[in-house]
Every structure is written in C-alpha cells, then in structure tokens.
N, C-alpha and C positions, 0 to 999 in steps of 0.2 A: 290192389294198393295196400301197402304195408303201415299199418298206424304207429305212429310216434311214441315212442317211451320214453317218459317225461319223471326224473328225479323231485322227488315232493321234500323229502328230508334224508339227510344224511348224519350217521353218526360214526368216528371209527372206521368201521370197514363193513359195517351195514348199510343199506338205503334201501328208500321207501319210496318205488317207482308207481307210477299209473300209466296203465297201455289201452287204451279206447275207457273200457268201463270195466276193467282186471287190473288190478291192485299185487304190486308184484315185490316180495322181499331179499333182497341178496345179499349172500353174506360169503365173504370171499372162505375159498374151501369147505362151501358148505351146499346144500343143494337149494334151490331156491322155490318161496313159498310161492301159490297166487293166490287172491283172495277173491269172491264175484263182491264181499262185502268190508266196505269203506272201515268199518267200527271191529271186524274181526281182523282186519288189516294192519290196524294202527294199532292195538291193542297186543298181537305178537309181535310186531316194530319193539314197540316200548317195552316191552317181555322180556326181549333177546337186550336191547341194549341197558335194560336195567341189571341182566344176571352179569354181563360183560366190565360192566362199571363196577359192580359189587365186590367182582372175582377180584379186580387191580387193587379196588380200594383196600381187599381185607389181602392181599400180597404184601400192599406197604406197609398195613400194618404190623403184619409180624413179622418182616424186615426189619422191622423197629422196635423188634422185642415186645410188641402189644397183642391184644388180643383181637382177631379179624371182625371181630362180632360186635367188642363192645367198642375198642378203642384202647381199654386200659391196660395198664403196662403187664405184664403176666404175673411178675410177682403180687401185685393189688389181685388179679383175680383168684390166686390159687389162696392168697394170705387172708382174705375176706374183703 
C-alpha cells in the first residue's frame, strides 16, 4: 500500500509535503528535497521561500529606481 502525501504548507510554487514520516520539498523546475527530519525540513522550506520573496522584493525595487538592498532611491545611496 502506497502512503498519502499530504501538502503541510504552501508558498508560490513551493510546498512543504509529508509522506508517512519523510518530509518532502517541491519546487516546480527544480528537483525535489526529502528530509527523515521535521526541523531540517522546514528550515530549507523557509530558506528557498525567503531567497524567492527577496529576489521579487529587490526586482521592484530597482524597477523603481531604488536600491534592492536598502530600499532607497539610488541617487540617496550613491549621494550619501
């Protein structure tokens, strides 16, 4: 008999599944993690979806003429 894989969290185009007591990460076009442990599981979960949110955030930012890093606008960072 084949055990249920069960979606814990989802974020974007990641999620954070559990299949009997294997902790499993997918992230589309990308290969998929399995963990045997709960705390190393969740911890690259929130890894991947912290660099992902980062990356958009600092995109808008300098869409918008600021800096990805700080927020502020380029000319404030280059002018002091």
């Amino acid at each position: 008999m084949e055990l249920e894989k069960k979606s814990i969290y989802k974020c974007n185009d990641i999620q954070l599944c559990k299949c009997g007591s294997t902790y499993i990460v997918e992230q589309v076009d990308k290969e998929t993690q399995t963990f045997d442990n709960p705390l190393i599981a969740w911890n690259y979960f929130w890894g991947v979806v912290d660099f992902q949110t980062r990356k958009k955030i600092g995109d808008t930012l300098e869409s918008q003429g600021r800096c990805r890093y700080t927020g502020k606008r380029k000319e404030e960072v280059y002018n002091g």
